[in-house]
The first five atom37 places (N, CA, C, CB, O) and aatype in JSON, in Angstrom:
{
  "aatype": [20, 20, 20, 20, 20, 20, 20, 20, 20, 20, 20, 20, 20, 20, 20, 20, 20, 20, 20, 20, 20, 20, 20, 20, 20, 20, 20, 20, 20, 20, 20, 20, 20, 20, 20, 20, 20, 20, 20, 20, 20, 20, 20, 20, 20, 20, 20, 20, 20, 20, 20, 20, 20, 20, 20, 20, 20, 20, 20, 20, 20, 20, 20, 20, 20, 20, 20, 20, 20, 20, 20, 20, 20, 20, 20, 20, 20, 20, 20, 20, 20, 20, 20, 20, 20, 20, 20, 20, 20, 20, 20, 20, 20, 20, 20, 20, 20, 20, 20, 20, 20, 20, 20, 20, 20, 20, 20, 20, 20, 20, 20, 20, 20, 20, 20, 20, 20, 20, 20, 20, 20, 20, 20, 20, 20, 20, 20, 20],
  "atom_mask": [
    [1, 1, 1, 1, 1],
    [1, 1, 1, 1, 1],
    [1, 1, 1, 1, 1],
    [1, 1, 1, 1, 1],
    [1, 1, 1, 1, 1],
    [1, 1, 1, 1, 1],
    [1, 1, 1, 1, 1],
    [1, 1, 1, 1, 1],
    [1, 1, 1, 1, 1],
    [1, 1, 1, 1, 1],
    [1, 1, 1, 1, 1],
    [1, 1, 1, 1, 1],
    [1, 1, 1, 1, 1],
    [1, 1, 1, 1, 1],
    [1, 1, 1, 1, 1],
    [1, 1, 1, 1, 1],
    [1, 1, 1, 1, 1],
    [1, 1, 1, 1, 1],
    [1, 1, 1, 1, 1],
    [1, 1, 1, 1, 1],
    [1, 1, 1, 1, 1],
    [1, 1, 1, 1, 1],
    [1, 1, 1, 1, 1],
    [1, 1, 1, 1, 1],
    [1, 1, 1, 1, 1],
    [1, 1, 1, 1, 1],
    [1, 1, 1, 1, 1],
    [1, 1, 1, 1, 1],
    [1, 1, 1, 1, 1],
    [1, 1, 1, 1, 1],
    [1, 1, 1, 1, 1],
    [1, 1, 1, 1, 1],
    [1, 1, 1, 1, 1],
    [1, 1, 1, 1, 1],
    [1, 1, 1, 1, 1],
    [1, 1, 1, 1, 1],
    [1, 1, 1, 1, 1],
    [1, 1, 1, 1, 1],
    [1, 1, 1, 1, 1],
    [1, 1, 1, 1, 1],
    [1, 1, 1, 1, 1],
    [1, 1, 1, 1, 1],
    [1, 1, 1, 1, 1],
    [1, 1, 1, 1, 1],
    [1, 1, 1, 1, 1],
    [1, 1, 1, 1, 1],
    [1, 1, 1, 1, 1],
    [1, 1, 1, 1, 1],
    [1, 1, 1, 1, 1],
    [1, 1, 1, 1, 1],
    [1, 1, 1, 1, 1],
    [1, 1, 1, 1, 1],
    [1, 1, 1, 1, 1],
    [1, 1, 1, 1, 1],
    [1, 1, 1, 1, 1],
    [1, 1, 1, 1, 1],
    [1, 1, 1, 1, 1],
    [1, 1, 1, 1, 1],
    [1, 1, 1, 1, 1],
    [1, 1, 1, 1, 1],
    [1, 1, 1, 1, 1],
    [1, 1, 1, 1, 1],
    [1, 1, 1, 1, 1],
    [1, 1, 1, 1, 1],
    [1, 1, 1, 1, 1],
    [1, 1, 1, 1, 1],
    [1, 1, 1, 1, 1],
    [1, 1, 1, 1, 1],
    [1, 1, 1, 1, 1],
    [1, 1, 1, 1, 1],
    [1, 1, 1, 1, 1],
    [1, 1, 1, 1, 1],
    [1, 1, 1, 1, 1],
    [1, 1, 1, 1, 1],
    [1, 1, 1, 1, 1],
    [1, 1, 1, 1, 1],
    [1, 1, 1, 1, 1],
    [1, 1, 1, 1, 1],
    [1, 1, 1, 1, 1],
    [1, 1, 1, 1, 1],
    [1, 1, 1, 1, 1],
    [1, 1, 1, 1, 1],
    [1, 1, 1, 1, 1],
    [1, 1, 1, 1, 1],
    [1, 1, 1, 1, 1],
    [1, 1, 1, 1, 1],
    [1, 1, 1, 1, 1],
    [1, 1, 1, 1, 1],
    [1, 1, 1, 1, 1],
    [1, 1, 1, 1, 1],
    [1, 1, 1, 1, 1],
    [1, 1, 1, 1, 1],
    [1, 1, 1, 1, 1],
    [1, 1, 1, 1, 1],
    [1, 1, 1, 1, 1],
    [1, 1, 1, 1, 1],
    [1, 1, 1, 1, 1],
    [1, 1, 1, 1, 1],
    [1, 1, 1, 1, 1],
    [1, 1, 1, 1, 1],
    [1, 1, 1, 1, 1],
    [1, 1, 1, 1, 1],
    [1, 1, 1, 1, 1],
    [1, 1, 1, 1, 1],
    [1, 1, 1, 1, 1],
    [1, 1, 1, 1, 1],
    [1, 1, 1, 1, 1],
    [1, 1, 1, 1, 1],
    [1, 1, 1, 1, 1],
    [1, 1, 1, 1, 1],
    [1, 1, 1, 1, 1],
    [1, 1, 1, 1, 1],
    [1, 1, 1, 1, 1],
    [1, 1, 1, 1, 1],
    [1, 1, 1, 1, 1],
    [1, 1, 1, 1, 1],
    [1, 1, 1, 1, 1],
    [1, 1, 1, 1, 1],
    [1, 1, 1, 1, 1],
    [1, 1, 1, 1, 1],
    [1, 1, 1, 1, 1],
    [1, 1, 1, 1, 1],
    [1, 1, 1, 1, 1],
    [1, 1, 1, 1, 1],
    [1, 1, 1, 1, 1],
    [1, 1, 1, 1, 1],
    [1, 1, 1, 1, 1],
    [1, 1, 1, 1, 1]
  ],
  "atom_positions": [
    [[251.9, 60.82, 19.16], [252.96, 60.3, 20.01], [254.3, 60.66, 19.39], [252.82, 58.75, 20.19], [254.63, 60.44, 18.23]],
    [[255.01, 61.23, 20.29], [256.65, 61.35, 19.82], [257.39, 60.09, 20.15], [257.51, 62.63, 20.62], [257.03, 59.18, 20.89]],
    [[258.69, 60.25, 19.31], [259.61, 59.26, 19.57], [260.66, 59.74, 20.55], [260.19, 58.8, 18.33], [261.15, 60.87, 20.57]],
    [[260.94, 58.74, 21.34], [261.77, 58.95, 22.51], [263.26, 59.77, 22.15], [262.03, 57.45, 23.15], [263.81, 59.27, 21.16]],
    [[263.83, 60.65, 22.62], [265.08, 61.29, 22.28], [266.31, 60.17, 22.39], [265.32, 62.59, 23.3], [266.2, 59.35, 23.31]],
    [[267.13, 60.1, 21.77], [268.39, 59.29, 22.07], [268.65, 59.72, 23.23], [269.6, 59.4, 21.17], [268.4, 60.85, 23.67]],
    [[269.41, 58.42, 24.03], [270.26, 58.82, 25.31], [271.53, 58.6, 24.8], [270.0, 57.97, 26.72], [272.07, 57.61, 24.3]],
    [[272.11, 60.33, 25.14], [273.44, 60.34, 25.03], [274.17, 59.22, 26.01], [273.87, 61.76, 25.32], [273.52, 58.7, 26.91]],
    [[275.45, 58.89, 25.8], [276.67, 58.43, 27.08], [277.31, 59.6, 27.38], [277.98, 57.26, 26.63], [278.02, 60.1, 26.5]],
    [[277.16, 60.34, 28.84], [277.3, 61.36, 29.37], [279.18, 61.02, 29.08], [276.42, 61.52, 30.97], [279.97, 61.97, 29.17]],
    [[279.49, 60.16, 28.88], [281.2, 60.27, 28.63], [281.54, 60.65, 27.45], [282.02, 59.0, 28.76], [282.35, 61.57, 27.31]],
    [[280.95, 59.98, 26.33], [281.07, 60.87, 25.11], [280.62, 62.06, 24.67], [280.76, 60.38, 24.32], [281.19, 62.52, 23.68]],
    [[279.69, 62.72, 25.19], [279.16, 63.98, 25.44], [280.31, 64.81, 26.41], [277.66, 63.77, 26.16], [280.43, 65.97, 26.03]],
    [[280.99, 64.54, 27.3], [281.61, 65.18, 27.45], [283.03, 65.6, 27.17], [281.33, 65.09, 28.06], [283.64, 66.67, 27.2]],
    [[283.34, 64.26, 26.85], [284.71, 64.13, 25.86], [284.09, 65.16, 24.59], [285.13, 62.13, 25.21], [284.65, 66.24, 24.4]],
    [[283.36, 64.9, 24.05], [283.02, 65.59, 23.15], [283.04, 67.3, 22.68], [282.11, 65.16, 23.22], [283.24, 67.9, 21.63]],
    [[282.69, 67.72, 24.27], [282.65, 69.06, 24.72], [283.95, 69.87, 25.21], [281.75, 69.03, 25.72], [284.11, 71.08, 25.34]],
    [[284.96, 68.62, 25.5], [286.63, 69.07, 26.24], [287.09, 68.94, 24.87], [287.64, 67.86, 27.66], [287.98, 69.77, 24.7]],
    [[286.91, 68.35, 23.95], [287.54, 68.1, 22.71], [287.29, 69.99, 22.02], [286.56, 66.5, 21.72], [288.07, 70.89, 21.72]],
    [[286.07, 69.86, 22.03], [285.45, 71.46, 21.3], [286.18, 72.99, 22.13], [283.28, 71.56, 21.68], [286.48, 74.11, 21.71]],
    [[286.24, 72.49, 23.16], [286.77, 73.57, 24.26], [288.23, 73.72, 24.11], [286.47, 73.13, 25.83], [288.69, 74.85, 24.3]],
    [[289.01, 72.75, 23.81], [290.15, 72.54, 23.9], [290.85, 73.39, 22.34], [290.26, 70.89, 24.15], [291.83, 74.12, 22.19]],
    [[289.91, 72.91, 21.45], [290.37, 73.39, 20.12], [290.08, 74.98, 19.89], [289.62, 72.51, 18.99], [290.71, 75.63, 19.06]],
    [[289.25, 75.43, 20.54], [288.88, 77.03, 20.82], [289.98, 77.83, 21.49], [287.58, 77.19, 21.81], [290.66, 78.83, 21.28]],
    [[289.8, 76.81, 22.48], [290.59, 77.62, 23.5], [292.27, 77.4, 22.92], [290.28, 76.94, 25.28], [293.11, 78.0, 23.59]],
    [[292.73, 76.69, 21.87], [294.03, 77.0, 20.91], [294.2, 77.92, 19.96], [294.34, 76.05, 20.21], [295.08, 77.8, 19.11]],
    [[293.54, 78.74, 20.0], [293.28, 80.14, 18.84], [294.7, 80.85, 19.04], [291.72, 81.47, 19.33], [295.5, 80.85, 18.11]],
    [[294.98, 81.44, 20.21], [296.28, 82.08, 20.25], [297.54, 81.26, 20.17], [296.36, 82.81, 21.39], [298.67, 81.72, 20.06]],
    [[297.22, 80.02, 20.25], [298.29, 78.91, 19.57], [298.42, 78.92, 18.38], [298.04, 77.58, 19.72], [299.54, 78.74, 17.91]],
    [[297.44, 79.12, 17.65], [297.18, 78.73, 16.02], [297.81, 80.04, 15.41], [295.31, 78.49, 15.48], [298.6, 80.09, 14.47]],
    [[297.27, 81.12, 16.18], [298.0, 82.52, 15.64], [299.48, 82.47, 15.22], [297.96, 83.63, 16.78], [300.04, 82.65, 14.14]],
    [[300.13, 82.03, 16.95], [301.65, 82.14, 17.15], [302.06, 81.49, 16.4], [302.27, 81.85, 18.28], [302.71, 82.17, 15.61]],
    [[302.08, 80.01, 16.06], [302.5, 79.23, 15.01], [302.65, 79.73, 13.95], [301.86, 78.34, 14.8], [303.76, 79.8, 13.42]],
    [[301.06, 80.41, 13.2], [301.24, 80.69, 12.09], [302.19, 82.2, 11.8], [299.91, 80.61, 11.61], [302.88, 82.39, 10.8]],
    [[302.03, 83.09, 12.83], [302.79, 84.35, 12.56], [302.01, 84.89, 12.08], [303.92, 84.43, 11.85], [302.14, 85.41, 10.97]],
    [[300.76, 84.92, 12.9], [299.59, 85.59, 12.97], [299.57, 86.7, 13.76], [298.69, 84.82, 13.33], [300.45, 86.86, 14.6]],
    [[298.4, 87.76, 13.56], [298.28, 88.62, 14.61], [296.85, 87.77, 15.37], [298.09, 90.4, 14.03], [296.77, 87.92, 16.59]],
    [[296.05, 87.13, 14.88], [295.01, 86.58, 15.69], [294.54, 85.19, 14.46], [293.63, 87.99, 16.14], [294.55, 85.05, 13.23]],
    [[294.25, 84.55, 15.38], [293.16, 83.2, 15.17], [291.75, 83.25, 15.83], [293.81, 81.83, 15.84], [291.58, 83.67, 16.98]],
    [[290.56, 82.73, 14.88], [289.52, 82.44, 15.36], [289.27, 81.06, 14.78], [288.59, 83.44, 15.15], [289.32, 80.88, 13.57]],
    [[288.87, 79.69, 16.01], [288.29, 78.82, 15.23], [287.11, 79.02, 15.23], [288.5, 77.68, 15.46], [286.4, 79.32, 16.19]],
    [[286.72, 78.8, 13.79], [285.03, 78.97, 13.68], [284.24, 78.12, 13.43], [284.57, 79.71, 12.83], [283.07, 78.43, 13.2]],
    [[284.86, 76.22, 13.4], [284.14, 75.5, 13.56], [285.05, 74.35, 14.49], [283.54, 75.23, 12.28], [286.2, 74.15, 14.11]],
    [[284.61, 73.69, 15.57], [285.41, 72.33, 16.07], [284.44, 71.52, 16.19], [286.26, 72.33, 17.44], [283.44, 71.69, 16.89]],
    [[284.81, 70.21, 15.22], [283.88, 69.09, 15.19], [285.01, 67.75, 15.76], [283.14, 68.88, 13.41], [286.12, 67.5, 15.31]],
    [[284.21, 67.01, 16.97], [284.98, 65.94, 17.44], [284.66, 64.93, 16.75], [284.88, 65.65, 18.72], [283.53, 64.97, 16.26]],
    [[285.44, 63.79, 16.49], [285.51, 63.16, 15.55], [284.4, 61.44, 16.44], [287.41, 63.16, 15.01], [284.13, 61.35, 17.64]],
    [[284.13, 60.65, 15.61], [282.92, 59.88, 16.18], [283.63, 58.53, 14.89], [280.84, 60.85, 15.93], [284.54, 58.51, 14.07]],
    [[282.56, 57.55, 15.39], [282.56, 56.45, 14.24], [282.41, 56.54, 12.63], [281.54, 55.68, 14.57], [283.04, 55.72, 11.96]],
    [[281.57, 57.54, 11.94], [281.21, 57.92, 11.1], [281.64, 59.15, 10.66], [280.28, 57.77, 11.22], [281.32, 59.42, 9.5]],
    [[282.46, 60.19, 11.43], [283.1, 61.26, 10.73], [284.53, 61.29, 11.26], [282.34, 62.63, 10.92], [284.77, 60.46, 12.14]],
    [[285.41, 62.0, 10.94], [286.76, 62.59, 11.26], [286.26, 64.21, 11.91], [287.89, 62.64, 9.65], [285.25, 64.93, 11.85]],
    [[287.52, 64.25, 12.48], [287.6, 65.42, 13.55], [287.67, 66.74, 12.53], [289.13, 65.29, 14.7], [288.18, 66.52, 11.43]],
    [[287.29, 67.82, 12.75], [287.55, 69.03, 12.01], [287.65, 70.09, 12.7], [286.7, 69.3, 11.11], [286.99, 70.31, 13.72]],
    [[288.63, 70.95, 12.12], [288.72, 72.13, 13.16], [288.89, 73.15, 11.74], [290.28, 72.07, 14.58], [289.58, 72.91, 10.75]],
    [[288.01, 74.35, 12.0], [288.08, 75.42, 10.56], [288.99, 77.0, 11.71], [285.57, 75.97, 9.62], [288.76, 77.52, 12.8]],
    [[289.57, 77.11, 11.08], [290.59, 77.92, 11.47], [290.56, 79.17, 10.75], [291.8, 77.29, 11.31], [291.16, 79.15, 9.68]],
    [[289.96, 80.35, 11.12], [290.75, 81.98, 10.42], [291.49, 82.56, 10.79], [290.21, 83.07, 10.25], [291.29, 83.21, 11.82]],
    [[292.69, 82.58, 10.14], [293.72, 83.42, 10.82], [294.03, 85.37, 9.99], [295.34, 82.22, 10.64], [293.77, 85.97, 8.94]],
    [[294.5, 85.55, 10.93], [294.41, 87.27, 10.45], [295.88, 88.26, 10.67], [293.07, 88.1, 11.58], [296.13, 88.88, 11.7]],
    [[296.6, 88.23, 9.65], [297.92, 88.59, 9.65], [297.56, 89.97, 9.72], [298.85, 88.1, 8.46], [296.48, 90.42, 9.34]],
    [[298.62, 90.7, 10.3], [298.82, 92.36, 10.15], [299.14, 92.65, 9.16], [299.7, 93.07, 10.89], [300.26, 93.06, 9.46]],
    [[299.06, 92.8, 7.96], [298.69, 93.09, 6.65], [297.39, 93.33, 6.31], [299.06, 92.21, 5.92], [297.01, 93.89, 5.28]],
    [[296.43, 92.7, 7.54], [295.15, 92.66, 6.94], [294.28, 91.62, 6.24], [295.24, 93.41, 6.23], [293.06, 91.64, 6.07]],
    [[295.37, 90.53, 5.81], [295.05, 89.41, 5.07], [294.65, 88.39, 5.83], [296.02, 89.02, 4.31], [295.22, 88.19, 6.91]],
    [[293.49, 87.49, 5.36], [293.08, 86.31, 5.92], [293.35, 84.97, 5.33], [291.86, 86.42, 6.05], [293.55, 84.94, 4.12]],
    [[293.4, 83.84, 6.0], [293.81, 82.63, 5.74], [292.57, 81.7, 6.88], [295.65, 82.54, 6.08], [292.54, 81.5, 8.1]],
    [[291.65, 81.32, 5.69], [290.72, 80.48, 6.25], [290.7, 78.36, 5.69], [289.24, 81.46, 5.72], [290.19, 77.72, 4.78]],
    [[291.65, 78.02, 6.97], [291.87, 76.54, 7.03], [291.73, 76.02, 7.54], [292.51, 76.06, 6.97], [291.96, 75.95, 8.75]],
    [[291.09, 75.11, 6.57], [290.25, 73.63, 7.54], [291.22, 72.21, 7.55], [288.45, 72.99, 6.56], [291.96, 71.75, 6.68]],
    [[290.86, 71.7, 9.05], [291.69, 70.83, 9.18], [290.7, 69.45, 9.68], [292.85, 71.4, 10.16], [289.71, 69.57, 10.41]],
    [[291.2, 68.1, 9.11], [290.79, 67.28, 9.18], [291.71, 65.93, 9.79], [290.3, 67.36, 8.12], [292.66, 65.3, 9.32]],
    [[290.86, 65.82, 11.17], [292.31, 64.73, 12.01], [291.32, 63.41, 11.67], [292.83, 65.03, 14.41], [290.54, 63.39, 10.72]],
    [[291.48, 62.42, 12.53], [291.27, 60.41, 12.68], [289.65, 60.53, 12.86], [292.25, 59.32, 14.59], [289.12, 61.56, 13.28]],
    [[288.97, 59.46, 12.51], [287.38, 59.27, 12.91], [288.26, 58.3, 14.06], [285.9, 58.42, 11.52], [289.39, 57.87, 14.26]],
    [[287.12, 58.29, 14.56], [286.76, 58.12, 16.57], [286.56, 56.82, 16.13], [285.11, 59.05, 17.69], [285.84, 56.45, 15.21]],
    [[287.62, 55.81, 17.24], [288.14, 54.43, 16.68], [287.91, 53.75, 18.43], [290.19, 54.48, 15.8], [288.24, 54.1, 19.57]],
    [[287.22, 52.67, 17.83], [287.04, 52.01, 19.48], [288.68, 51.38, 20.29], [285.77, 50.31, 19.29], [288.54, 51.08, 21.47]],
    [[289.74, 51.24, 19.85], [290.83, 50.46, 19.78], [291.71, 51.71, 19.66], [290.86, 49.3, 18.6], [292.9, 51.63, 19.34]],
    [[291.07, 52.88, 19.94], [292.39, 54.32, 19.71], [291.76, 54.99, 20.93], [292.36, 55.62, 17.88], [290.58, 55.34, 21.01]],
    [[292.88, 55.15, 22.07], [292.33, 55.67, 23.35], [291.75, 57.21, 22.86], [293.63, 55.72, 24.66], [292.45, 57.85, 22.07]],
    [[290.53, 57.77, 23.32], [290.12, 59.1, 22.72], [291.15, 60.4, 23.51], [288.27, 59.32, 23.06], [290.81, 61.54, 23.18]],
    [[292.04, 60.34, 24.24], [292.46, 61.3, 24.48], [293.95, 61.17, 23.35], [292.49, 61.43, 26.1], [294.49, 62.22, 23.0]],
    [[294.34, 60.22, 23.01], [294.86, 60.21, 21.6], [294.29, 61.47, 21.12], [294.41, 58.91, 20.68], [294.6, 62.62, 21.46]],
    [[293.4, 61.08, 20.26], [292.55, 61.79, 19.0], [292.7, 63.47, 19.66], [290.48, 61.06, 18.83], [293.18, 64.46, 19.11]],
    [[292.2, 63.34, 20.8], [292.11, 65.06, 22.02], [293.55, 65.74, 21.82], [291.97, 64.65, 24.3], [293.97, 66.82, 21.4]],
    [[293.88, 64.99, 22.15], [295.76, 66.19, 22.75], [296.24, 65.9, 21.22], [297.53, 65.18, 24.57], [296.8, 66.98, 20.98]],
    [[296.34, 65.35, 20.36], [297.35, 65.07, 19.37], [296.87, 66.37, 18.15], [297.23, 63.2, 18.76], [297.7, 67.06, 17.56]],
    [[295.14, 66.52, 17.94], [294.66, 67.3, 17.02], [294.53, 68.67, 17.16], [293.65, 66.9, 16.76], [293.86, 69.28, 16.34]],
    [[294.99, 69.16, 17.93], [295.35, 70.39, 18.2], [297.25, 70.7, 17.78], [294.87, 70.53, 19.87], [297.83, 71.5, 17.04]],
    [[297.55, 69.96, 18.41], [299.34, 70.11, 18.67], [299.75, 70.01, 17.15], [300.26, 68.6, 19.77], [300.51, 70.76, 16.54]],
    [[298.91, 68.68, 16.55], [299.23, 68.94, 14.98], [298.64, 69.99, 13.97], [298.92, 67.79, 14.35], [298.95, 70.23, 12.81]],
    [[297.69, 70.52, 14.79], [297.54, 71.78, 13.93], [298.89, 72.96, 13.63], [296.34, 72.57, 14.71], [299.44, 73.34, 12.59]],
    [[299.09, 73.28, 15.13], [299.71, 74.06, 15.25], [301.23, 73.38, 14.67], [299.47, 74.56, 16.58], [302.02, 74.28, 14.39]],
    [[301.7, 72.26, 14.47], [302.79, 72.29, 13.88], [302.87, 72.08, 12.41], [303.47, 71.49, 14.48], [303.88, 71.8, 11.77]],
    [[301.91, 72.23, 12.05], [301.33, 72.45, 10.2], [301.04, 74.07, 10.32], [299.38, 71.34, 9.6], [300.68, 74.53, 9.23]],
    [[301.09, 74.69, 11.0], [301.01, 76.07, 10.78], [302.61, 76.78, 10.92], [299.89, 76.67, 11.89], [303.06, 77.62, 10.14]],
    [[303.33, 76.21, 12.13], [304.5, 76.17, 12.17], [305.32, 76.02, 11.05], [304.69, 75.45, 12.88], [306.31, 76.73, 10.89]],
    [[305.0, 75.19, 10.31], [306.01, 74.54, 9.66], [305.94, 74.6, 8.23], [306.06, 73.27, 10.05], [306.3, 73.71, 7.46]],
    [[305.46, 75.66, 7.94], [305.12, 76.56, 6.4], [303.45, 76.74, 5.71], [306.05, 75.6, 5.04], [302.93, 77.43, 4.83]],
    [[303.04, 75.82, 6.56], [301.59, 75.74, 5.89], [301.7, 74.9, 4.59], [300.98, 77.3, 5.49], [300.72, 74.92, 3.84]],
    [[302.73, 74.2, 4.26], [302.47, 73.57, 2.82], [301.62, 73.2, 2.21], [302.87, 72.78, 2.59], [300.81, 72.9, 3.09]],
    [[301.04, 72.92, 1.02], [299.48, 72.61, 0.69], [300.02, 71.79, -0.36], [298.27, 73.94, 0.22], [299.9, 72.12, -1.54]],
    [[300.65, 70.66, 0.02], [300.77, 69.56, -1.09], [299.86, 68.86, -1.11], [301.77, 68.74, -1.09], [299.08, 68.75, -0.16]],
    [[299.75, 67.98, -2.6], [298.25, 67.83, -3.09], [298.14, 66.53, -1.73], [297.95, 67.23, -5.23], [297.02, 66.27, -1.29]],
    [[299.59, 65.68, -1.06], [299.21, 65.0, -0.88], [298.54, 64.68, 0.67], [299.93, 64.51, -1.42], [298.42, 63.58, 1.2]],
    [[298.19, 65.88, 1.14], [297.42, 65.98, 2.33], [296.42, 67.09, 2.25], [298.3, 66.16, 3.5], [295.68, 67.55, 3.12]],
    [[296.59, 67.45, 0.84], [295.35, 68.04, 0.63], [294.36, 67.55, 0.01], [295.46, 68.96, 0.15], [294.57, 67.26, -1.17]],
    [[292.7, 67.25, 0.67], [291.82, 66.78, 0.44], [290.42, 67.66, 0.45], [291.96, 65.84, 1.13], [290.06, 68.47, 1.31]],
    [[289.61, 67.17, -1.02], [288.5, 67.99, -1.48], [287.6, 67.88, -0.38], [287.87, 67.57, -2.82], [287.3, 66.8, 0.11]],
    [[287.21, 68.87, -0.03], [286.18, 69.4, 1.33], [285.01, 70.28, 0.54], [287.17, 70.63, 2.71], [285.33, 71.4, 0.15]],
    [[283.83, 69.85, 0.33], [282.79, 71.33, 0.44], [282.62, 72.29, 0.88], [281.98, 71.41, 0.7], [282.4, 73.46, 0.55]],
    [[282.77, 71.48, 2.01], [282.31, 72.76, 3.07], [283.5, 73.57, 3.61], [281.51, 72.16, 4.49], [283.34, 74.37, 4.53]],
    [[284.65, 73.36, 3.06], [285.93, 74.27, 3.44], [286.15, 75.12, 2.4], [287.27, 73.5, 3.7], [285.96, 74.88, 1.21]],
    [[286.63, 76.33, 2.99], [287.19, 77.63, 2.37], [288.32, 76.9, 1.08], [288.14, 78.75, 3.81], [289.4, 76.34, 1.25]],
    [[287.56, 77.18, -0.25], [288.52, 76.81, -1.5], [288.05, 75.59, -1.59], [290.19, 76.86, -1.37], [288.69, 75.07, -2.51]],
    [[287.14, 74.67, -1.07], [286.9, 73.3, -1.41], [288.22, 72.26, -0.96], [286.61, 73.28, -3.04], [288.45, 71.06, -1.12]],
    [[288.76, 73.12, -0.48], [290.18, 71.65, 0.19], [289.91, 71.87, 1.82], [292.61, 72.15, -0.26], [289.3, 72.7, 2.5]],
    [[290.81, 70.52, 2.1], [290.98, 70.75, 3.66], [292.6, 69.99, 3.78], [289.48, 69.82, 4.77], [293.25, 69.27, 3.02]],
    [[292.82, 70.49, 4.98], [294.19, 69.75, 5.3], [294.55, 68.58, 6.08], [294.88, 70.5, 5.83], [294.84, 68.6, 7.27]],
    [[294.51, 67.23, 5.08], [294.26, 65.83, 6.73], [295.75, 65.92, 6.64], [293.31, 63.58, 6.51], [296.72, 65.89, 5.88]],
    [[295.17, 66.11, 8.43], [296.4, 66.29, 9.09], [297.22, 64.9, 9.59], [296.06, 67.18, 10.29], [298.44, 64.84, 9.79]],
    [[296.14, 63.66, 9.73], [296.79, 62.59, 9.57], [297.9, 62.54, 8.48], [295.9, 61.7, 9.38], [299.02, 62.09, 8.7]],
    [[297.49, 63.04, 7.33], [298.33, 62.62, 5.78], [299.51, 63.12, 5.96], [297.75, 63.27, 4.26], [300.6, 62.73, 5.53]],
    [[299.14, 64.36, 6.86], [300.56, 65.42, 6.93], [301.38, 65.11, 8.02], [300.24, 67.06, 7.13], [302.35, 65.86, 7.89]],
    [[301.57, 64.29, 9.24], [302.0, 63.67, 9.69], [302.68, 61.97, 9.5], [301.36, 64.0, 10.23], [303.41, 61.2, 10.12]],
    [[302.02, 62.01, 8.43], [302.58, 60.68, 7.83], [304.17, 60.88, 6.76], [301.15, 60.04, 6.77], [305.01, 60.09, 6.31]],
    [[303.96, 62.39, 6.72], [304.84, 62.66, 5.62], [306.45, 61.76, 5.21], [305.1, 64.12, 5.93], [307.11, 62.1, 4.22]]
  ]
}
C-alpha cells in the first residue's frame, strides 16, 4: 500500500509558479541594472513557512566575465500579503544590481549552495 500524495492548495501552487515565472522572466532586467550584456536566472525558489525566497542569478558582461549571485528575500509569512513578497523580490534585486552590487559583510550571508558560499539578503540590504 502507498501513502496518499499531499494535496497541494491550488492557490499556493500557483502563486508559487507566478512567483518562479516572474523572476525568470526579469533576466533582461537583471542584465540592464547590472550593465550586463545578458542575465540568466538559474534558480527561483518562492519563499514558504520554512524557507526564504531565492533567486541565483548569472550575469555575463562583454568582457566575457561572469558574476554568479544569489539572492535571498522574506520566508512566506501568514500576516504578509504574498504579493508583497512577489512584486517587491524582483524590483529589489534589480536595485542591488543597480546600485553597485556592494557586498558588505552586512547583507552578506553564508549560503552553501551559492556561488562563493555567500548570498545577498536582500531584506538586510534594504534595511540599510
Amino acid at each position: 500500500m502507498t501513502a496518499a500524495a499531499p494535496v497541494l492548495d491550488p492557490d499556493m501552487a500557483d502563486t508559487a509558479q507566478i512567483f518562479v515565472s516572474r523572476l525568470r522572466s526579469s533576466a533582461a532586467e537583471f542584465a540592464t541594472a547590472a550593465g550586463a550584456q545578458t542575465a540568466i536566472v538559474r534558480e527561483a525558489v518562492p519563499p514558504a513557512r520554512h524557507r526564504r525566497s531565492r533567486c541565483r542569478v548569472v550575469l555575463r558582461y562583454e568582457t566575457g566575465e561572469e558574476s554568479d549571485v544569489t539572492f535571498l528575500g522574506p520566508v512566506s509569512s501568514p500576516t504578509r500579503a504574498k504579493e508583497l513578497t512577489m512584486s517587491h523580490f524582483d524590483t529589489s534585486i534589480q536595485l542591488w544590481l543597480g546600485a553597485g552590487q556592494d557586498r558588505s559583510r552586512r547583507w552578506l550571508v553564508p549560503d552553501d549552495d551559492a556561488a562563493g558560499g555567500v548570498a545577498v539578503d536582500v531584506t538586510a540590504w534594504l534595511d540599510r
